[in-house]
ChimeraX commands (.cxc) that place a marker at each C-alpha (Angstrom):
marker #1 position 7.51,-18.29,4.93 radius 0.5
marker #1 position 5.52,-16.01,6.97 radius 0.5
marker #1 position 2.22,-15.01,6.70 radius 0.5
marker #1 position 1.58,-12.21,5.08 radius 0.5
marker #1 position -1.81,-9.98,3.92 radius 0.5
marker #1 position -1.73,-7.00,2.06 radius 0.5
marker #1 position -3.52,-3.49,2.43 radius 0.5
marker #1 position -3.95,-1.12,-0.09 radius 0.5
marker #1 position -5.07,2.72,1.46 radius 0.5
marker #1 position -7.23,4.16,-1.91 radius 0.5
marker #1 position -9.27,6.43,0.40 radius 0.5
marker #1 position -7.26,9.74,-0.09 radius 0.5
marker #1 position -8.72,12.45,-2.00 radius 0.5
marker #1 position -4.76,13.28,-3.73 radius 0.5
marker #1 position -6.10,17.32,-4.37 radius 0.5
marker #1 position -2.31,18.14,-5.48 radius 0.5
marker #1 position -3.16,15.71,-8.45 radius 0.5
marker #1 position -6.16,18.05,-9.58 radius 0.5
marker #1 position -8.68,14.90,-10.15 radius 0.5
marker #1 position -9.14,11.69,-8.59 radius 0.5
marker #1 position -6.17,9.87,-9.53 radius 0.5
marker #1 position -7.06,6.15,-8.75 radius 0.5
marker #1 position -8.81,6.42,-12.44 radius 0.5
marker #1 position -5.64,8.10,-13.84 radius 0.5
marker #1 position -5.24,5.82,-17.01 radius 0.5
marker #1 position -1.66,4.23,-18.23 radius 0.5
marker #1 position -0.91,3.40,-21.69 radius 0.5
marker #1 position -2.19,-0.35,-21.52 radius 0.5
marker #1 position -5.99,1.03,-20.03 radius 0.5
marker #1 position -4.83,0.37,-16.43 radius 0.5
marker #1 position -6.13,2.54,-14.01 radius 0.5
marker #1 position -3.33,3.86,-11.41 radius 0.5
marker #1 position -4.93,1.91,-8.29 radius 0.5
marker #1 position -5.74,-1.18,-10.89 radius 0.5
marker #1 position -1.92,-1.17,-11.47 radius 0.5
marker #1 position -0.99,-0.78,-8.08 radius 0.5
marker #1 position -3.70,-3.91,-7.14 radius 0.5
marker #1 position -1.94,-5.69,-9.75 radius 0.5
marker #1 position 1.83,-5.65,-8.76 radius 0.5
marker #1 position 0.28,-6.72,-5.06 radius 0.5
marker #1 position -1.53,-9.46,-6.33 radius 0.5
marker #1 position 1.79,-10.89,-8.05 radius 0.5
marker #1 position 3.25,-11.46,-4.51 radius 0.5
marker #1 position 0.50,-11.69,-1.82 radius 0.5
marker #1 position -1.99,-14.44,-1.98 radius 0.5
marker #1 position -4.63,-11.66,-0.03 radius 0.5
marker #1 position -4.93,-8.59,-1.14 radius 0.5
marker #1 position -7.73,-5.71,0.90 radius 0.5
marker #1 position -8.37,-2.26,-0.70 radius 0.5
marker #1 position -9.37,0.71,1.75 radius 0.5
marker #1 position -11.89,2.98,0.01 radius 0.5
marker #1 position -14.03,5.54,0.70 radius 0.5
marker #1 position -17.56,4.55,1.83 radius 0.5
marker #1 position -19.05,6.50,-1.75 radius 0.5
marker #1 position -16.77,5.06,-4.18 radius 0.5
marker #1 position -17.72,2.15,-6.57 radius 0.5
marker #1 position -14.77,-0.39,-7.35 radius 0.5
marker #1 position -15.67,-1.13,-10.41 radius 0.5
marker #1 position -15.45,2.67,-11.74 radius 0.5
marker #1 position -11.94,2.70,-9.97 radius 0.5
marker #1 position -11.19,-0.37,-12.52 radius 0.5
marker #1 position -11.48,-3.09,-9.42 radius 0.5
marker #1 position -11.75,-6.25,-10.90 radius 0.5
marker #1 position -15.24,-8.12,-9.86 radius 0.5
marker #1 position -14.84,-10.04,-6.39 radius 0.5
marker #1 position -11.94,-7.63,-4.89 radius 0.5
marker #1 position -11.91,-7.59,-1.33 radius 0.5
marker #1 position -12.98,-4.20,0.24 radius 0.5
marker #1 position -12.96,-2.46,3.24 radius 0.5
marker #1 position -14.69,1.10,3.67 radius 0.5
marker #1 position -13.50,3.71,5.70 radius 0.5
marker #1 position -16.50,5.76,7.04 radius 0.5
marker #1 position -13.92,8.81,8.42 radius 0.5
marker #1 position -11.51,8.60,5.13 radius 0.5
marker #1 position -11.82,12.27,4.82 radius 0.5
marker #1 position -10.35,13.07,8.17 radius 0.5
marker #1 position -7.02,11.35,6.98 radius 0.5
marker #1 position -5.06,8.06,6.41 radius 0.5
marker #1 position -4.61,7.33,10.33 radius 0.5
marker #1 position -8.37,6.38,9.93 radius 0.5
marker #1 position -8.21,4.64,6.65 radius 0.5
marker #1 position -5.43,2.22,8.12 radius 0.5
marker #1 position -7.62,2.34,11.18 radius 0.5
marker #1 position -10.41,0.98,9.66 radius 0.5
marker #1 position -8.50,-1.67,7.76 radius 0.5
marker #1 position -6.50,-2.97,10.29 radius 0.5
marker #1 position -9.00,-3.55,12.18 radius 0.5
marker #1 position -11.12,-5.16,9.48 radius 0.5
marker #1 position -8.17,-7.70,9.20 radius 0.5
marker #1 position -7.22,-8.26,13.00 radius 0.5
marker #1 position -9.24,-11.29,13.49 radius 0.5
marker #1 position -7.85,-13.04,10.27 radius 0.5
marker #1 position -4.20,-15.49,10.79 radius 0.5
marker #1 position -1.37,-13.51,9.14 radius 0.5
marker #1 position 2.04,-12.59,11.14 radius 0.5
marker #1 position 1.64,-9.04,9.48 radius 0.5
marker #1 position -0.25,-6.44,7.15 radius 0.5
marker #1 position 1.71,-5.18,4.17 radius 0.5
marker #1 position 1.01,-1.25,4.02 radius 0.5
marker #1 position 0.79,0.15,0.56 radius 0.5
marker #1 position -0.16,2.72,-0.90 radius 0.5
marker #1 position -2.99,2.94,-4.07 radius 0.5
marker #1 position -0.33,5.22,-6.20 radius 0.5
marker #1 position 2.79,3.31,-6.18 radius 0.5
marker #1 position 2.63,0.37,-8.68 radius 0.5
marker #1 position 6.38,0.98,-9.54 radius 0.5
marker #1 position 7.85,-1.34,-6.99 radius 0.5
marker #1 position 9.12,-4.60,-7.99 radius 0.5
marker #1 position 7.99,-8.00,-7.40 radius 0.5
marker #1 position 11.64,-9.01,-6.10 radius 0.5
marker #1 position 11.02,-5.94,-3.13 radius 0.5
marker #1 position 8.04,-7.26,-2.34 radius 0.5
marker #1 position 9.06,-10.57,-1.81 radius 0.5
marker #1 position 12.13,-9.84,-0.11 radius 0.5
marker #1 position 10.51,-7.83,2.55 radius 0.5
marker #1 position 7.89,-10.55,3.27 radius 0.5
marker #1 position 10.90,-13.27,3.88 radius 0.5
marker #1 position 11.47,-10.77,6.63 radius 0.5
marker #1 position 8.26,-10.35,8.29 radius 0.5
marker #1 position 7.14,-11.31,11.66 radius 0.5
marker #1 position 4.48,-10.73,14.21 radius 0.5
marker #1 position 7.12,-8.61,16.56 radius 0.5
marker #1 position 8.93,-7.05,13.25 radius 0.5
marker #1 position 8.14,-3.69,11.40 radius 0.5
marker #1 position 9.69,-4.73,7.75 radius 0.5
marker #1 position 10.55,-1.85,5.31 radius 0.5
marker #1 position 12.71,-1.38,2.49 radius 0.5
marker #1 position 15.56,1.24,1.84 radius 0.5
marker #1 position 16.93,2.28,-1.13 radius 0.5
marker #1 position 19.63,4.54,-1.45 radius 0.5
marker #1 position 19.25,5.56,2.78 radius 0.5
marker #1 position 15.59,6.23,2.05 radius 0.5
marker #1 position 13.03,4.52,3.76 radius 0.5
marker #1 position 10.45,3.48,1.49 radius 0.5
marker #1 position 7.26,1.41,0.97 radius 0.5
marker #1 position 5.18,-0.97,1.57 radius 0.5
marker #1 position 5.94,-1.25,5.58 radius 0.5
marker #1 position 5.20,-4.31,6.83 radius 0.5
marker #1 position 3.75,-4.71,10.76 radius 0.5
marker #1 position 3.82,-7.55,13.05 radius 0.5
marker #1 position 0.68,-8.46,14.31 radius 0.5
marker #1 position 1.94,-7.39,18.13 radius 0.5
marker #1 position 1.66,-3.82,16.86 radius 0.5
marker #1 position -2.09,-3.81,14.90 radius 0.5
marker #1 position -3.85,-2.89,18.20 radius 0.5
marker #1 position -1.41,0.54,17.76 radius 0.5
marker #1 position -2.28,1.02,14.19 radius 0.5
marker #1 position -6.04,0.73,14.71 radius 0.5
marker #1 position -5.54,3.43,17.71 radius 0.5
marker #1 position -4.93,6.15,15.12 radius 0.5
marker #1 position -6.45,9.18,13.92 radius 0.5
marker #1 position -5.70,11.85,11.73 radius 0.5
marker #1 position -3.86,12.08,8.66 radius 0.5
marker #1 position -0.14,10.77,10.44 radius 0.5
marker #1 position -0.47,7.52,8.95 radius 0.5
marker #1 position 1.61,5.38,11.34 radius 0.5
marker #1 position 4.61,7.24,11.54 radius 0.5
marker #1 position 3.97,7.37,15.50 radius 0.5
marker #1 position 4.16,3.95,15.58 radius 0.5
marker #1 position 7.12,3.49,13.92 radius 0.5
marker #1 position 8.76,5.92,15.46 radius 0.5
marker #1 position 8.02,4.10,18.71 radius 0.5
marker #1 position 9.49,0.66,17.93 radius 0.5
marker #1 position 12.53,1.30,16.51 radius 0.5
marker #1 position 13.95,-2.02,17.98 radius 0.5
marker #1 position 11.48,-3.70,15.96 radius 0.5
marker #1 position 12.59,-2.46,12.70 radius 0.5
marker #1 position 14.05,-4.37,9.54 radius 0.5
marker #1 position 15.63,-2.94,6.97 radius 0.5
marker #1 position 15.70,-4.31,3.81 radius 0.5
marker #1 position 17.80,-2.70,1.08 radius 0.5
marker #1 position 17.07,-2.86,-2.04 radius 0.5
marker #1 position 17.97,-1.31,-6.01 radius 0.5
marker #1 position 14.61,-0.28,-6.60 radius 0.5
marker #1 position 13.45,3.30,-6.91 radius 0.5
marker #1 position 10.00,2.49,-7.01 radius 0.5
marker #1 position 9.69,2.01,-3.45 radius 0.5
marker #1 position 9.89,5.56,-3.65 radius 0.5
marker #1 position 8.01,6.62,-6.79 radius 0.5
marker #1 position 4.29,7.76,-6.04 radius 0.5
marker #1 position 2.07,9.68,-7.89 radius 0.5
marker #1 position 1.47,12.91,-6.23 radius 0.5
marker #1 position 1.13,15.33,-9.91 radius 0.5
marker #1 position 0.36,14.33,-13.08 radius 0.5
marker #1 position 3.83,14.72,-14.40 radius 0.5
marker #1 position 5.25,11.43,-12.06 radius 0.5
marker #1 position 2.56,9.19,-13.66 radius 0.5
marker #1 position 3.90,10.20,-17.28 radius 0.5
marker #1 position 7.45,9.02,-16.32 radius 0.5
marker #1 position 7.13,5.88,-15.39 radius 0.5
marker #1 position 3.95,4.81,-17.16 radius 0.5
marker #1 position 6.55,3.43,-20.20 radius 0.5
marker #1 position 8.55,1.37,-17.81 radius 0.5
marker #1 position 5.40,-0.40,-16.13 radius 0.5
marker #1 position 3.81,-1.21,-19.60 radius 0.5
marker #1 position 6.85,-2.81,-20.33 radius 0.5
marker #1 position 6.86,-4.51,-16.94 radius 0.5
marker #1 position 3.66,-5.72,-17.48 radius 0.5
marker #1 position 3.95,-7.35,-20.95 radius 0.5
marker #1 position 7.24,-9.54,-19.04 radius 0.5
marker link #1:1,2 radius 0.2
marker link #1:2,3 radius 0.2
marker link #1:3,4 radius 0.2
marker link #1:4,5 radius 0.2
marker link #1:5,6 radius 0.2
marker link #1:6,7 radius 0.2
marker link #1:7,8 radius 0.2
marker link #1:8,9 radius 0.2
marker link #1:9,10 radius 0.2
marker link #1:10,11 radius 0.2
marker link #1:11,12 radius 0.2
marker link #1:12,13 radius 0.2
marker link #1:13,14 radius 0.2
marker link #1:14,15 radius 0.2
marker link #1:15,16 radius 0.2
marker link #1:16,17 radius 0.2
marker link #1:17,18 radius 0.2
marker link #1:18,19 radius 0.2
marker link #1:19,20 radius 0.2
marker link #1:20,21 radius 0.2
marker link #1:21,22 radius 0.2
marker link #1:22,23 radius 0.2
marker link #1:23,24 radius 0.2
marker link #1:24,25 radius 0.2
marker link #1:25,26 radius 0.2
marker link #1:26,27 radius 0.2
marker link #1:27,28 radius 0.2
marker link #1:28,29 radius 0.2
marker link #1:29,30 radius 0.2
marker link #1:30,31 radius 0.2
marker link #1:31,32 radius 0.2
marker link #1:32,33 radius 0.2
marker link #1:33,34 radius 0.2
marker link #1:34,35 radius 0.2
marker link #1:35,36 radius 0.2
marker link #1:36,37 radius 0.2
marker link #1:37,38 radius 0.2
marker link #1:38,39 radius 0.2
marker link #1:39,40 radius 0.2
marker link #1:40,41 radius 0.2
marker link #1:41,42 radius 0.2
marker link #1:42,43 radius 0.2
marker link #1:43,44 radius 0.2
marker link #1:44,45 radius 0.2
marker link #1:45,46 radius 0.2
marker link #1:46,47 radius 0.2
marker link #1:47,48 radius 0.2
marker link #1:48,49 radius 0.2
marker link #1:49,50 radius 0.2
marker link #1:50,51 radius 0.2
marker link #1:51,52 radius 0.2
marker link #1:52,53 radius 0.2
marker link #1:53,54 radius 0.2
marker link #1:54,55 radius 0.2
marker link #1:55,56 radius 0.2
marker link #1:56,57 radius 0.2
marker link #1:57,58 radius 0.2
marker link #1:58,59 radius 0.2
marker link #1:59,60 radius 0.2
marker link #1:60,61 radius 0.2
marker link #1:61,62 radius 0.2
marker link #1:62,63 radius 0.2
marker link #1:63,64 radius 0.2
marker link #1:64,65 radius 0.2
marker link #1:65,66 radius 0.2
marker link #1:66,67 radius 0.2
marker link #1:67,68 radius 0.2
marker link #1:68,69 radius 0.2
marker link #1:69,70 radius 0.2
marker link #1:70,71 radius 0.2
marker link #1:71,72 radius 0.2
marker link #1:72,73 radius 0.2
marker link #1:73,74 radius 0.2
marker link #1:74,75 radius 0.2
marker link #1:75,76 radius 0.2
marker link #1:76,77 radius 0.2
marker link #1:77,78 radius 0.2
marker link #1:78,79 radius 0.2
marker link #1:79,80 radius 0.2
marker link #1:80,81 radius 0.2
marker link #1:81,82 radius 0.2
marker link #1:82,83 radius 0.2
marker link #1:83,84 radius 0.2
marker link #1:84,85 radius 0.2
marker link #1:85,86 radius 0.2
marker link #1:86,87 radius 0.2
marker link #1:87,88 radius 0.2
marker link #1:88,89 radius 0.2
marker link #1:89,90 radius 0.2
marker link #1:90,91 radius 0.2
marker link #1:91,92 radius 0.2
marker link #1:92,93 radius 0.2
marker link #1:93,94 radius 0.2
marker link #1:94,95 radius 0.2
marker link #1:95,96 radius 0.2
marker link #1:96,97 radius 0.2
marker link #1:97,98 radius 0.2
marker link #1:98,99 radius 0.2
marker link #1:99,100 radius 0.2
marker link #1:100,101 radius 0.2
marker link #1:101,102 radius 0.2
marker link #1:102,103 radius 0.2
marker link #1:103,104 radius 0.2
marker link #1:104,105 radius 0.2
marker link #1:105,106 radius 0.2
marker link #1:106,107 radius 0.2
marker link #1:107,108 radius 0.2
marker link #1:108,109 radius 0.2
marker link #1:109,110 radius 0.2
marker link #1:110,111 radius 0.2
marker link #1:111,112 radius 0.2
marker link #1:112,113 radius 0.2
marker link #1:113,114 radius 0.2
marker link #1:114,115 radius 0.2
marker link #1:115,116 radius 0.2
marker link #1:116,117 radius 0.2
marker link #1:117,118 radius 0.2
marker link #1:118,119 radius 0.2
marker link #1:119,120 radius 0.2
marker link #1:120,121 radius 0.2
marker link #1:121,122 radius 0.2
marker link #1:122,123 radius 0.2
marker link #1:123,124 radius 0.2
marker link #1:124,125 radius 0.2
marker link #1:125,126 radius 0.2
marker link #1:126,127 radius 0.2
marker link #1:127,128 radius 0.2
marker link #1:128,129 radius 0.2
marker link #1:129,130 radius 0.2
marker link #1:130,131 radius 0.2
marker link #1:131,132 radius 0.2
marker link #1:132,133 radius 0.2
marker link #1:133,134 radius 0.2
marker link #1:134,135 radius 0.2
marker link #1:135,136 radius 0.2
marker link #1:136,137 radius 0.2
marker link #1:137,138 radius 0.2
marker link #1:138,139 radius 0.2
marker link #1:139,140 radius 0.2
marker link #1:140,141 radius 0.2
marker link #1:141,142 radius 0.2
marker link #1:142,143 radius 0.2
marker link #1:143,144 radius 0.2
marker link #1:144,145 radius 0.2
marker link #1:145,146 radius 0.2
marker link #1:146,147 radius 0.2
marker link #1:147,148 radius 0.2
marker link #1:148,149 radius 0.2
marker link #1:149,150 radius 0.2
marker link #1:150,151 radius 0.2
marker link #1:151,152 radius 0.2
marker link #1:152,153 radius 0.2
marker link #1:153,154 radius 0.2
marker link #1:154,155 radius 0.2
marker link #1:155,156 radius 0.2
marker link #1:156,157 radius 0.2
marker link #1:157,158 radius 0.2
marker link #1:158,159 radius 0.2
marker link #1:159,160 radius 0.2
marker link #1:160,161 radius 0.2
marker link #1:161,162 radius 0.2
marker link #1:162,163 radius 0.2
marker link #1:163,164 radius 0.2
marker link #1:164,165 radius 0.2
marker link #1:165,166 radius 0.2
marker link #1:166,167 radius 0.2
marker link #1:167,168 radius 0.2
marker link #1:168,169 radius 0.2
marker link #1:169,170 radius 0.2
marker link #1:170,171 radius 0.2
marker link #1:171,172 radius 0.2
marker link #1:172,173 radius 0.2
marker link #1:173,174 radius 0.2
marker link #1:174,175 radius 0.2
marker link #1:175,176 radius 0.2
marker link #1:176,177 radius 0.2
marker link #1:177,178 radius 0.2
marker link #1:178,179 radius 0.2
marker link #1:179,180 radius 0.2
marker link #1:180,181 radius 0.2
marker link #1:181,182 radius 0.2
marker link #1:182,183 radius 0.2
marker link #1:183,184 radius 0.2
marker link #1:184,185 radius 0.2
marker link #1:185,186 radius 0.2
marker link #1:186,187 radius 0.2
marker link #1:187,188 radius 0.2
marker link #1:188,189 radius 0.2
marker link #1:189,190 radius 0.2
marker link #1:190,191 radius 0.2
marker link #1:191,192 radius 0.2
marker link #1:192,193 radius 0.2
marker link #1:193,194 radius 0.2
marker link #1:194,195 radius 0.2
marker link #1:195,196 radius 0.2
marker link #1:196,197 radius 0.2
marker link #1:197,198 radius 0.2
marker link #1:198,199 radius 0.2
marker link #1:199,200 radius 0.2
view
């Protein structure tokens, strides 16, 4: 099995969500990003959270002991913030860094693990479901010196975009590779079905 260390961007500042939603509680006292650390930790054995320089873990509901990696230039977008961790990470042994996000705790454990039985160091891993290309996105280690090139608030698009012989697609029957938490309103409709999930 190949392997594979997770990053978790929590460095945005989410101003369509009206507040800072990494502290957005669901019904079982979970904070959003907590929740989204959580279904990580169920499948990868290292797990890094991006955050802004400022923040205190513990306030975003971090247990004690989580690994963290600041992002000095978080406010100037998340080409920086997966900058900055990628680069934290590039001296350690995986084949690839797991990309997710700190607002989508919705995707299942069976995804997850099905995209990292596809990983490699030349492969860019992502799931689809229904045609859409979802999260996390997985990079080969060739491409990390790319990913800690960027700037801006692109995210890594560009480099996607310019391997697509490296790509592999995964599908899957899972809408929560595609379920963030951009308004209030999405974290109301699927905080139900994650309790539930995490009482299994």
């Amino acid at each position: 099995m190949p392997t594979v260390t997770a990053l978790i961007l929590a460095a945005g500042f989410g101003s369509r969500f009206g507040s800072d939603k990494r502290i957005a509680r669901l019904p079982d006292d979970r904070t959003l990003l907590r929740a989204s650390l959580d279904r990580a930790r169920a499948v990868f054995g290292d797990v890094h959270v991006v955050l802004r320089p400022e923040d205190d873990p513990a306030a975003l509901g971090l247990p004690a002991g989580c690994p963290v990696i600041r992002c000095a230039e978080a406010v100037q977008g998340m080409g920086h913030s997966l900058a900055a961790g990628v680069g934290a990470l590039s001296t350690g042994p995986a084949d690839a860094i797991a990309v997710l996000l700190g607002d989508m705790p919705w995707i299942a454990e069976a995804s997850l693990r099905a995209l990292v039985e596809q990983a490699g160091a030349g492969h860019i891993v992502f799931p689809l479901y229904q045609g859409q290309r979802g999260h996390p996105v997985l990079f080969g280690r060739v491409f990390w010196p790319e990913l800690q090139a960027l700037v801006g608030d692109e995210g890594a698009r560009a480099v996607l975009q310019a391997h697509c012989a490296a790509w592999v697609s995964v599908e899957v029957d899972d809408p929560g590779v595609l379920r963030d938490v951009d308004m209030p309103a999405a974290l109301t409709r699927r905080s139900s079905s994650l309790q539930g999930e995490s009482r299994g």
